[in-house]
N, C-alpha and C positions, 0 to 999 in steps of 0.2 A: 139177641145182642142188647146188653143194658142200654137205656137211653142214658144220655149228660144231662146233665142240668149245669145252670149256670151257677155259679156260690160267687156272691159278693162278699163286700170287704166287713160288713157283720159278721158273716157265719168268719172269715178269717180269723176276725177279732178274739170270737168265742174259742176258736182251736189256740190261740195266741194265750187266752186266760186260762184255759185248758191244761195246757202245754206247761206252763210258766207256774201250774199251785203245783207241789211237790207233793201234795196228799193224794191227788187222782194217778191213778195208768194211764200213762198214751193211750192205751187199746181202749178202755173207757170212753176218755175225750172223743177219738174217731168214732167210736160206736155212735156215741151222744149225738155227731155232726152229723151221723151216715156216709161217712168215708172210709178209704185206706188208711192205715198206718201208716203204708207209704208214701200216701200225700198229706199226711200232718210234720212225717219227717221231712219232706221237699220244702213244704211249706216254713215249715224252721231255719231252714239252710240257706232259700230265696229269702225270705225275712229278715233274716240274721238273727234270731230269737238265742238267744242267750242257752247251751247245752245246760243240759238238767245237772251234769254230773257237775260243773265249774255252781249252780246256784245252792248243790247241795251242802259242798263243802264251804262256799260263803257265810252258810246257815250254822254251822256245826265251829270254823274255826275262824280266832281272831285275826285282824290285819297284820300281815305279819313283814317287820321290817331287815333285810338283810344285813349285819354287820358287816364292819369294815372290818377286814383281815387283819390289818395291823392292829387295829385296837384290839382283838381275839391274843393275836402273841403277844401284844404288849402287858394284857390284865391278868399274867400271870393266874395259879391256882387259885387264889380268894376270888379276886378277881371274874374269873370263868365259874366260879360255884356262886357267886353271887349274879351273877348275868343267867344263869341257868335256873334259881330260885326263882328270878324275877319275872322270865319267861314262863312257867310253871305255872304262876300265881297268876299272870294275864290269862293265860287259858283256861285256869279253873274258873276265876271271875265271869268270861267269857261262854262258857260254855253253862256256867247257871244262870247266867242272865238268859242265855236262848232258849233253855227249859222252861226259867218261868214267863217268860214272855209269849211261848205257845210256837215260837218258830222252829225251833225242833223238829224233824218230823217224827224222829225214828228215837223215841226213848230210850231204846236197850243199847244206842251206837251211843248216845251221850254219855250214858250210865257207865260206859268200857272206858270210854275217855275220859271223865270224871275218875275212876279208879285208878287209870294208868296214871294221872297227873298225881293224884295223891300219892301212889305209892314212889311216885320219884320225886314227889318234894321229899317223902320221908327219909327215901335214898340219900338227896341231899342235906339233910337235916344231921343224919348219923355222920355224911363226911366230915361235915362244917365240926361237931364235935371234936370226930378220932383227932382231925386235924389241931385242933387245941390242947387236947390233952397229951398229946406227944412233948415229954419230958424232952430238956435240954441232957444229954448223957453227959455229966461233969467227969467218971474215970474213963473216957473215951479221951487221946491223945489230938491234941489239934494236929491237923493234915498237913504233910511232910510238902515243902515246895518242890517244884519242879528240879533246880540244884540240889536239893539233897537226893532223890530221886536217881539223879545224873550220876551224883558220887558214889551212892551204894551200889549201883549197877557195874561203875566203872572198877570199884572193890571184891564184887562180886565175879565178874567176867580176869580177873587178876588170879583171883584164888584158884577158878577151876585151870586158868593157862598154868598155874603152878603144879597143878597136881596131873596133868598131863604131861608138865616137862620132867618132873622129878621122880 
């Protein structure tokens, strides 16, 4: 039977620093300590140490603030494509400042993010276009109101009782 030993609040500390750089393995860290995995995870959960998975994506994406719904239907299509450029452009800022800052862990995930961001500002970029260059159609008829609407129907619904009665 293994003996215990007793671990103070250093060796906790070192599993805590461990635990907490995104560059090491848990399995590392415990090896390092001469522990379990499963008392570096106890130790995490009794601690409250902050999960790896909530530090990584702190690392990787900016703060991000939830819109007000009404404001969403109120800002109409420029609107929603200029809230969606703007968002775009925080994230790419964002996510270069964490590459060159060295906070990054995982290059190739930044690198996917970085592209995806680019390729849908560009997305946005071609809408904000199409959207301008969409001609006014001058021989297209201004739209019939709802009373005309009514009357052609009512004209329409006359003819076929006629040709049913006669």
């Amino acid at each position: 039977m293994p003996r215990l030993r007793r671990i103070g609040a250093a060796e906790i500390e070192l599993g805590r620093i461990g635990y907490c750089d995104l560059a090491r393995d848990p399995h590392d860290v415990a090896a390092a300590l001469e522990i379990n995995i499963s008392t570096l995870y106890s130790w995490a959960r009794k601690y409250r140490w902050p999960p790896r998975r909530m530090q990584r994506q702190s690392a990787i994406r900016p703060d991000f603030v939830r819109p007000d719904p009404a404001e969403i239907a109120n800002a109409g299509v420029a609107g929603q494509l200029a809230r969606l450029e703007r968002l775009a452009s925080q994230s790419i800022a964002a996510l270069e400042g964490a590459a060159a800052s060295g906070q990054a862990t995982d290059p190739e995930r930044v690198a996917r993010a970085l592209a995806t961001h680019v390729r849908t500002q560009a997305q946005l970029n071609k809408l904000q276009s199409e959207r301008h260059e969409e001609p006014a159609d001058a021989d297209e008829p201004p739209p019939r109101t709802l009373a005309e609407l009514r009357d052609e129907l009512r004209e329409h619904f006359a003819r076929i009782q006629d040709e049913e009665e006669g």
